[in-house]
N, C-alpha and C positions, 0 to 999 in steps of 0.2 A: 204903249210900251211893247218893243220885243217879247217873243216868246220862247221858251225851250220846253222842247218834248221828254223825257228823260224815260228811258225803258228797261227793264231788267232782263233778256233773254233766255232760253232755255229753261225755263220755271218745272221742273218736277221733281222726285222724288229721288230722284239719282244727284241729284243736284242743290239740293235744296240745303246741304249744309254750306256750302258755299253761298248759296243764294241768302242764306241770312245772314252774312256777315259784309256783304252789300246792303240789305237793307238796315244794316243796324248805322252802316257809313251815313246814307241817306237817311237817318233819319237824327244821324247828327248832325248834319247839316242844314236841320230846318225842318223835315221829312214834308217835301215834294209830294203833290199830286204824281201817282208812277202809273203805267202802261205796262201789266205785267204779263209778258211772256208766255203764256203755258203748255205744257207739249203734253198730249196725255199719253202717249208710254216713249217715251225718250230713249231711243237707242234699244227701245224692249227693253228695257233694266228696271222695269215696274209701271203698273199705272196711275197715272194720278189720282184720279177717280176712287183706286183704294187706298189713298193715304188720308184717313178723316183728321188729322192732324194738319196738314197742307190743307187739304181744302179748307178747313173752320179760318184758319191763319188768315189766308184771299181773302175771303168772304167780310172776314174783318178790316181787313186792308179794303174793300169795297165801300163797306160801310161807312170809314173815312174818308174818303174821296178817290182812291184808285179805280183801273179798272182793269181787266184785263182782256186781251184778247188771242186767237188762238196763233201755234206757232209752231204750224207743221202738226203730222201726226208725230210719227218717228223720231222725224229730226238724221235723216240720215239718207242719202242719194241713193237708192236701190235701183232705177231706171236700167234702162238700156247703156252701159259703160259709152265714155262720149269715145268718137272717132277722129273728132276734127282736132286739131294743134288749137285753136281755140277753144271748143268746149271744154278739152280735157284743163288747160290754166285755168278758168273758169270752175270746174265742176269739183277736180281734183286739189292741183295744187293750191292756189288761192280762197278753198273754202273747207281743204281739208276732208272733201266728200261728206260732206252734209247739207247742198242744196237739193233739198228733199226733190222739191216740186219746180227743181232747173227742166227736168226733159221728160213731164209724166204726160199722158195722154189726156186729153180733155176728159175719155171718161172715169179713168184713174184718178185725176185731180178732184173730179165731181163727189166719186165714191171717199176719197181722204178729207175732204170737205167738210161733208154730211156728216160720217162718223164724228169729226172732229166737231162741228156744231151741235150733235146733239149729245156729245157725252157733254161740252164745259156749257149750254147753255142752260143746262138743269143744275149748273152747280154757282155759275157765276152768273150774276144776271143787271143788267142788260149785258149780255155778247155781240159787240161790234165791229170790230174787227179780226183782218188777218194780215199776219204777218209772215212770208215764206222764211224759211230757215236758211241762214246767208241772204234773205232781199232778192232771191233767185227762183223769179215768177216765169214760165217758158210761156210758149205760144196757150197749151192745152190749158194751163191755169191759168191765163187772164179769159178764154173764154166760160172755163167753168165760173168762175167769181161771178161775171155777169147774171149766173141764171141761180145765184148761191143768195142765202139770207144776206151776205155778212155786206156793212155799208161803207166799209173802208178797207184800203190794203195798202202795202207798203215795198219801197224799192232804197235801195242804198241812197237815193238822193232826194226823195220825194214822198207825199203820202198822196194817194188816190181816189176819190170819193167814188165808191164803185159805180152807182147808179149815171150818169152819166160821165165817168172815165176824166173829171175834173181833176188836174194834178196840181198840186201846191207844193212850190219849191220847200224843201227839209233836209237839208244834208243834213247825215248821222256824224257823229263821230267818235270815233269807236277806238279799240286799241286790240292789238293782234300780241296776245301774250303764250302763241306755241313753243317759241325757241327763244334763247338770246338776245339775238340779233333782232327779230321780229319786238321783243321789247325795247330795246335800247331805239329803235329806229322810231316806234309808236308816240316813244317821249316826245322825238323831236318832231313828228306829225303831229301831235296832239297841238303842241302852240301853235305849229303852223297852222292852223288848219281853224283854232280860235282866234286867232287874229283875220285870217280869209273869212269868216261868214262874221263878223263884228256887226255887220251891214246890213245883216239880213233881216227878215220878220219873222221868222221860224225857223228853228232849230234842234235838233235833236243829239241827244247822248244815248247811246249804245253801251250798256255794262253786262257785261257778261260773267257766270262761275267763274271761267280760268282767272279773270282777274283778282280773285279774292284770294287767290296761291302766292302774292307775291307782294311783297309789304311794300315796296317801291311804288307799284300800279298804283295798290290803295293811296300812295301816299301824294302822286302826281294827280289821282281822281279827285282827294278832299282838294286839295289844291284849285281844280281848276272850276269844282263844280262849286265850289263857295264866290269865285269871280265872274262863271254865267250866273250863280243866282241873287248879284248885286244888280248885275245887269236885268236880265230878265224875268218877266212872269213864268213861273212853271205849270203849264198846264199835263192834263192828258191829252193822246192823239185825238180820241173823240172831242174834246173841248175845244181841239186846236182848228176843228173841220166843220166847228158848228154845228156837229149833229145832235149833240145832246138832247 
């Protein structure tokens, strides 16, 4: 049988009232094995680590089958501003300047890594993955990953099995709910895009806070994730990679 990934993004305490009105969606709908997100100080608007209410909450979501893994430190592109007409669509426009770890230095990515591994891997256990914020890994962070605990990472079209850089097709699919326009158009990506991977062996959903602002999202998300979860098995990333 197929598979689908299904991950909740941006997981902290700046965000978590929204993040539970996603997991209450998902858990009407069956409550799915999920891959949750966590960022521990998100935008500096708090850190995870001191919300013992958030954490007990994971740890229970653990306990039943989720897992989580990390997802950025920050959560915000502080780097060197891009220069190129590419990077900047890339860094700026199209991610909204939140791809942390698009253009950090190998020893920068090493140093956001570690911290990042050892605050969540004392709180959520096993910690397997990572996940960049935006899927926007630059040169310096796929070399840090390599010399990094973590056994899996993630890109807009694929997951990674770090240890020898094995990639497994996984388009996400996601929905871009900033403006108007960018929702009314995600609608009609959204079918497109689950009719285009119908075919595949793995797949992944992308849910993000913003979407929990807009009763339409929610309303096109129970929709579509009630027809991949006829269709497929919902696993976790890790489950989906065989590392368990």
């Amino acid at each position: 049988m197929s598979r689908l990934c299904i991950a909740l993004h941006d997981v902290g305490p700046a965000t978590w009232p929204r993040c539970t009105r996603l997991l209450a969606l998902l858990d009407e709908v069956g409550r799915p094995p999920l891959t949750l997100l966590a960022v521990p100080d998100y935008h500096g608007l708090g850190r995870l680590s001191a919300s013992p209410e958030i954490v007990c909450n994971l740890q229970r979501r653990i306990a039943r089958g989720d897992e989580v893994a990390l997802h950025g430190y920050f959560h915000r592109d502080d780097a060197e501003p891009p220069r190129m007409p590419g990077d900047w669509l890339r860094r700026r426009l199209l991610t909204d300047a939140e791809g942390e770890f698009a253009a950090l230095s190998q020893p920068e990515a090493e140093r956001r890594l570690c911290d990042g591994w050892n605050e969540l891997s004392e709180l959520f256990s096993p910690l397997r993955g990572f996940v960049a914020p935006a899927w926007l890994n630059g040169p310096g962070t796929w070399s840090a990953l390599r010399a990094s605990p973590f056994r899996y990472a993630a890109t807009r079209d694929a997951l990674f099995i770090v240890a020898d850089m094995r990639r497994v097709a996984a388009p996400a699919i996601t929905v871009s709910s900033r403006s108007r326009w960018r929702r009314v158009a995600s609608r009609i990506w959204l079918r497109a895009l689950c009719r285009a991977t119908a075919g595949l062996p793995l797949v992944r959903v992308a849910l993000h806070p913003a979407d929990a602002e807009y009763p339409d999202v929610i309303d096109d998300w129970r929709r579509m994730l009630r027809v991949l979860l006829e269709r497929r098995e919902p696993v976790t990333k890790t489950q989906a990679l065989g590392l368990g």
